[in-house]
C-alpha positions as CSV (number, residue, x, y, z in Angstrom):
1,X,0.0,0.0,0.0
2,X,2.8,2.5,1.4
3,X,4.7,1.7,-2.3
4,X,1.7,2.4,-4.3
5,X,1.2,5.7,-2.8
6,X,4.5,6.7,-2.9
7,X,4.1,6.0,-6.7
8,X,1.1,7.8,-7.3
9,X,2.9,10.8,-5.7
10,X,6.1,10.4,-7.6
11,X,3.7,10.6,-10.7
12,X,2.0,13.4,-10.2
13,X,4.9,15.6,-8.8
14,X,6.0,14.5,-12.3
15,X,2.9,15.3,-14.0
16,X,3.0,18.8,-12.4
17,X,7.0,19.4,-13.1
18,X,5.7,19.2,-16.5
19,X,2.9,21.3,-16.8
20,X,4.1,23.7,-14.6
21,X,7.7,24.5,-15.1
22,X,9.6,25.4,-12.1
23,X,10.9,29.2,-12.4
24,X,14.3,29.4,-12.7
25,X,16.3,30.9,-10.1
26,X,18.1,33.8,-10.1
27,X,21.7,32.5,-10.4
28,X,21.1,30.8,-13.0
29,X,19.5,33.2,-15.1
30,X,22.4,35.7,-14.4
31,X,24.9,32.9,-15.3
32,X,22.9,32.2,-19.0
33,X,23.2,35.6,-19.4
34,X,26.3,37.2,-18.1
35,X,28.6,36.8,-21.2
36,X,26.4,38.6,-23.4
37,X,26.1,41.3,-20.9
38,X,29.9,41.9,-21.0
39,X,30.1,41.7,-25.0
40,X,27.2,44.6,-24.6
41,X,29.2,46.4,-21.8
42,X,32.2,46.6,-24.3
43,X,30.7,47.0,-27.3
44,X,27.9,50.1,-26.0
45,X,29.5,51.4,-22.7
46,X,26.7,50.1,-20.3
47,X,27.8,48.8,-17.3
48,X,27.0,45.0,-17.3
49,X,26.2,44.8,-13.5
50,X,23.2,47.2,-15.1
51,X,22.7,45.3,-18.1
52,X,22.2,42.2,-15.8
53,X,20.3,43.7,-12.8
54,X,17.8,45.2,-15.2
55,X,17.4,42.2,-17.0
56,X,16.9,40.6,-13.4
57,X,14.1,42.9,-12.7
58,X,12.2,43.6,-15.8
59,X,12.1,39.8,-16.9
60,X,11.9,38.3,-13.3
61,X,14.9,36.1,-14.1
62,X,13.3,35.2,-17.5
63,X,10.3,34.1,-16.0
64,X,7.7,37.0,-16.7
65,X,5.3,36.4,-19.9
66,X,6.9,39.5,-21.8
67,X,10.1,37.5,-21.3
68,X,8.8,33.4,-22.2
69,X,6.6,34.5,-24.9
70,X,8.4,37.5,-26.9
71,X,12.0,37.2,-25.5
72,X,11.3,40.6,-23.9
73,X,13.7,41.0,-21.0
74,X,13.6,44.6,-20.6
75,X,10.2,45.5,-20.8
76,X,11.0,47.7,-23.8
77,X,7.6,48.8,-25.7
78,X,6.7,49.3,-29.4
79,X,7.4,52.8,-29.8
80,X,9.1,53.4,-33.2
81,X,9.4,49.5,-33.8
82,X,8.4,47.8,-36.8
83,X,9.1,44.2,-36.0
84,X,6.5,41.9,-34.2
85,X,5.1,42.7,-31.0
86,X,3.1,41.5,-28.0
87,X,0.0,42.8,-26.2
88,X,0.3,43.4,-22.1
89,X,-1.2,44.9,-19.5
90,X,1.7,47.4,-18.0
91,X,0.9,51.1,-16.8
92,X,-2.1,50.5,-18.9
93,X,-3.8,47.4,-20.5
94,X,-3.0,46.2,-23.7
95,X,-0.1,48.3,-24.1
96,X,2.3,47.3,-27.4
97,X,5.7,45.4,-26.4
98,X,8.2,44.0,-28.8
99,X,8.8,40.7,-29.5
100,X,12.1,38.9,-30.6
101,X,13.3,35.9,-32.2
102,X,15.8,35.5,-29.8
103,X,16.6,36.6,-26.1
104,X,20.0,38.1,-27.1
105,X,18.3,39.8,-30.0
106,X,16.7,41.4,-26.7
107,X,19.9,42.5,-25.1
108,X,21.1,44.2,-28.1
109,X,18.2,45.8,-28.5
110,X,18.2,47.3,-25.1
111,X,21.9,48.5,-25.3
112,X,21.0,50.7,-29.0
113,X,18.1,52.0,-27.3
114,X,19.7,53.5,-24.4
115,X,22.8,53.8,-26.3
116,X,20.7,55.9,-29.1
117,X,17.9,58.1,-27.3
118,X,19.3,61.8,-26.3
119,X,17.8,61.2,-22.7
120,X,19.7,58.5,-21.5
121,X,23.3,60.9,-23.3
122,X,24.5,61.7,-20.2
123,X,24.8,58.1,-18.1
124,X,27.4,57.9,-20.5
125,X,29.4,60.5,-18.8
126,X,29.4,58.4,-16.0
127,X,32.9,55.9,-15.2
128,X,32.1,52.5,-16.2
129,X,32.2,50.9,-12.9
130,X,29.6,53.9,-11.5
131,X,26.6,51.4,-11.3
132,X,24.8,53.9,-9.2
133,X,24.9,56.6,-10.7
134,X,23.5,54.5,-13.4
135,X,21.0,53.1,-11.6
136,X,19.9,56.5,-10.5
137,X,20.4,58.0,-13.7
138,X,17.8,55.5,-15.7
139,X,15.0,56.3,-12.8
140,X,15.8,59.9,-13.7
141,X,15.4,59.7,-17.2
142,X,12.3,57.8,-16.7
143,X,13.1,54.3,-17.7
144,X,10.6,52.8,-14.9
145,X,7.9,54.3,-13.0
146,X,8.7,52.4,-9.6
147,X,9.8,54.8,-7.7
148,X,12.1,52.9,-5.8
149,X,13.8,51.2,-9.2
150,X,17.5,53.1,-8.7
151,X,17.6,51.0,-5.0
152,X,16.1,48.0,-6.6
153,X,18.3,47.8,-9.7
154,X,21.1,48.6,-6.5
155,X,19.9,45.8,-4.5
156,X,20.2,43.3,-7.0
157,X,23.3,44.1,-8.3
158,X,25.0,44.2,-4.6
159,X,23.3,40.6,-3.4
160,X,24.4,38.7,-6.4
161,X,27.6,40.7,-7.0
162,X,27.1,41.4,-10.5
163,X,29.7,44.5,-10.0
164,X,32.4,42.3,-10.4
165,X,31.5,41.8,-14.2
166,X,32.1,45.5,-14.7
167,X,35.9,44.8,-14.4
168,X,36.2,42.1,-17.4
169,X,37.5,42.6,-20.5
170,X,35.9,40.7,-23.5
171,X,38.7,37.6,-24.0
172,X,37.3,37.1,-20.1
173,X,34.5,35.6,-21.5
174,X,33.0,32.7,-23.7
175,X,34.2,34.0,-27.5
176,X,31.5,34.4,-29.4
177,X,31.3,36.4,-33.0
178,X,27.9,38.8,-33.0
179,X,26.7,39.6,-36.6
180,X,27.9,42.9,-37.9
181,X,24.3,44.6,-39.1
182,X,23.8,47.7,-39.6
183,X,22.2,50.2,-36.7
184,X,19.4,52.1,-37.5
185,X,20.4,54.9,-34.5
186,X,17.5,57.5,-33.7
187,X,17.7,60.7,-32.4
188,X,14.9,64.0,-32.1
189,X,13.8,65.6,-35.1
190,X,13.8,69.3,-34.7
191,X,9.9,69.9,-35.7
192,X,7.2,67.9,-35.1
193,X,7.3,65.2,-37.5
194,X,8.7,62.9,-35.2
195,X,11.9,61.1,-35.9
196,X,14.4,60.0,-38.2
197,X,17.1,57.1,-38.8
198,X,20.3,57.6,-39.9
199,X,21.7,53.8,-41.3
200,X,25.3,53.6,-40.2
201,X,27.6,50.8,-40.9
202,X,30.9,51.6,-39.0
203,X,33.7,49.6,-37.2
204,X,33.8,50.0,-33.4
205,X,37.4,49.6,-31.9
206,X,38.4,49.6,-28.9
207,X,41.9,50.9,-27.2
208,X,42.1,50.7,-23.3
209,X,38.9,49.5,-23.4
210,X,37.5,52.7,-24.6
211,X,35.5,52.4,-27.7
212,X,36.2,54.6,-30.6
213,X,35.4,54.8,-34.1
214,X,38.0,56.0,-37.2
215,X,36.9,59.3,-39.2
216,X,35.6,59.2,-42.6
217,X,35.4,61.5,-45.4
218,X,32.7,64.1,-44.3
219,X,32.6,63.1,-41.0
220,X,31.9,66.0,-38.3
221,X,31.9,65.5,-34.6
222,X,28.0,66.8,-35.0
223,X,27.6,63.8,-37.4
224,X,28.9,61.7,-35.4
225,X,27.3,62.6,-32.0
226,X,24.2,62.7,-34.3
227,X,24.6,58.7,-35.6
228,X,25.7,57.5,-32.1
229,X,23.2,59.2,-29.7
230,X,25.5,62.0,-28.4
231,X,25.7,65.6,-28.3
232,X,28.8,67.1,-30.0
233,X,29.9,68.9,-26.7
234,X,30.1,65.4,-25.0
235,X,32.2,63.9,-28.6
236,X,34.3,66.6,-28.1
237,X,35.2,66.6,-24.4
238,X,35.8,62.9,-24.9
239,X,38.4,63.6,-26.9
240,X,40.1,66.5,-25.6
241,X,39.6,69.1,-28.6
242,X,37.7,72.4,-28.7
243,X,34.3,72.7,-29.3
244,X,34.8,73.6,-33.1
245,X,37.7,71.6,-33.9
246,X,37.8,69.7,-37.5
247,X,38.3,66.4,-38.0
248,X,41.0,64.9,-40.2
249,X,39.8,61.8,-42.1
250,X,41.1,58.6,-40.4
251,X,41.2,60.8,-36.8
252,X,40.3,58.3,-33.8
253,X,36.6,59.8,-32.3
254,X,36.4,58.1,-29.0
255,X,32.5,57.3,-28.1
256,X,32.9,57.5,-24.5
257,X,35.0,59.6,-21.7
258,X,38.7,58.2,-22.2
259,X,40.6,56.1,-19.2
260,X,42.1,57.4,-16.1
261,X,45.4,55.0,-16.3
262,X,46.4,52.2,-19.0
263,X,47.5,48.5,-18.2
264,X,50.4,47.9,-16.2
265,X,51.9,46.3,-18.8
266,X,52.0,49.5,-21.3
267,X,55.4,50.7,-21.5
268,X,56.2,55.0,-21.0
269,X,56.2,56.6,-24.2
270,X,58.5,57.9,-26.0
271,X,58.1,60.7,-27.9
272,X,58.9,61.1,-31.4
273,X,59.0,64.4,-33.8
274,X,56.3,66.3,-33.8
275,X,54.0,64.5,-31.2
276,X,52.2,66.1,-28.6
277,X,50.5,65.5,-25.7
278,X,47.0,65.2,-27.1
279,X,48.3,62.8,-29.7
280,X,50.0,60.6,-26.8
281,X,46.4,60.6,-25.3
282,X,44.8,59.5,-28.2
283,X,47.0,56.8,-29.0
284,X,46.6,55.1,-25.7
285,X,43.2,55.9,-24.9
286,X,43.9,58.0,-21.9
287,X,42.4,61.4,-20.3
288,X,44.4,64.7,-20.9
289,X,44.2,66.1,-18.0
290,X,45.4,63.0,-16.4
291,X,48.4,62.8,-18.2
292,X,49.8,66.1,-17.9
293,X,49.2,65.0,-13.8
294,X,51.4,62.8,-14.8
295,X,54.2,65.0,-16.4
296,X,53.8,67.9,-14.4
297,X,56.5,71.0,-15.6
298,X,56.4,68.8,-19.3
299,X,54.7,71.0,-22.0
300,X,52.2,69.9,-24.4
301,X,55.1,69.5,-27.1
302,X,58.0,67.8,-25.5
303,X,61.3,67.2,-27.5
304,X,62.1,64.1,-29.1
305,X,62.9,61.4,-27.2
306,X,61.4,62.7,-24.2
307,X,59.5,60.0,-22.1
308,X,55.8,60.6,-21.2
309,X,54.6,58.5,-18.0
310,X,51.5,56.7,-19.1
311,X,50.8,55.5,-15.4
């Protein structure tokens, strides 16, 4: 008797395993997605302790409907988006979501869209490794309506540690080639017609792990704030120059405020004819200002052969 009960109750707990799928815990959603957060980190200059904890929250660990039936893990809505989309009751019923083929088709699109829209410009003033400021800085530009999203996107990212992906670099994780497509990046339309697209297919490098792009033929720093979501007062303190400077075609444009130090390994410079300060910076990926700290009493055009700390 005791042996066919336990079977009937082995059974069922089988049965029910089955029809209702147990939720996946957190860990193990962050550890499914963790590489592709650092590929994003690299690749857009979010944070992926962000990437991850938002993911965390908006999808509840892949187990909200948004996330099982339209690979949604950021709650992003339709908005300007063409592709297919899902119905849910959010803010308001039956409010427009879209829906992916894939989940990391999801996490790339979360990283254009904050990468692309002018509000969310100036997060990317912030260090890299400033995950509170970034979470702050998303419930001020109105990402969520919670008010207390900044301390939960905090919370999450403290308990499970998820700072400590902020620090990799991308040979740290699991190689993996992404498809090179082209970007449709938005920005504001100055009248009231609503937006427009700019199609962009451009090579992002990377030196210090700062990402930077190489100047065309035509290319302004307006243009290019305008294709990559910036203002051309943040392109241009980035990289050091005045406000009006020109570009010179094949000039590094760095997307993103440049480094405080390079690796230990990097050797001092030495300079050769005709370089300057601001080139050495350039090359290496490094802030200005912190450089000259560096060389204090050393003018912006040293002598051949001088050597420039880098660290």
């Amino acid at each position: 008797m005791l042996k066919t009960c336990l079977y009937k109750a082995f059974c069922f707990i089988l049965c029910a395993s089955q029809v209702f799928p147990v939720p996946q815990a957190r860990k193990q959603y962050i550890d499914t997605y963790k590489d592709i957060a650092v590929r994003q980190m690299h690749t857009y200059g979010i944070p992926a302790s962000i990437i991850l904890a938002q993911a965390c929250l908006e999808s509840g660990d892949g187990n909200s409907r948004l996330a099982r039936q339209a690979n949604n893990h950021f709650g992003i809505k339709c908005h300007d988006w063409e592709g297919d989309s899902i119905f849910h009751d959010d803010d308001e019923p039956g409010e427009c979501f879209r829906k992916y083929s894939t989940a990391e088709d999801s996490f790339l699109d979360h990283s254009v869209f904050l990468r692309t829209r002018p509000r969310y410009a100036f997060l990317f003033e912030l260090e890299k490794d400033d995950y509170k400021g970034w979470a702050h800085g998303l419930k001020q530009a109105g990402y969520a309506t919670n008010p207390h999203y900044a301390t939960l996107l905090i919370d999450v990212i403290e308990k499970n540690d998820l700072h400590r992906f902020d620090v990799l670099l991308p040979q740290d994780v699991t190689a993996e080639e992404l498809p090179e497509i082209p970007v449709s990046f938005y920005t504001e339309s100055t009248d009231a017609e609503g937006v427009y697209f700019v199609d962009v297919e451009r090579k992002v490098l990377q030196t210090n792990g700062v990402r930077y792009v190489l100047s065309a033929p035509g290319d302004t720093y307006r243009s290019l704030a305008a294709e990559f979501g910036l203002f051309r007062g943040e392109l241009t303190r980035f990289n050091d120059v005045p406000r009006k400077a020109e570009l010179v075609v094949g000039e590094k444009v760095y997307l993103e405020r440049k480094a405080k130090k390079v690796a230990k390994t990097a050797p001092d410079n030495t300079v050769i004819s005709g370089e300057s300060l601001p080139d050495i910076a350039q090359r290496y990926g490094i802030r200005l200002q912190v450089l000259r700290s560096l060389n204090p009493g050393l003018e912006d055009y040293p002598a051949p052969a001088t050597l420039v700390r880098l660290r």
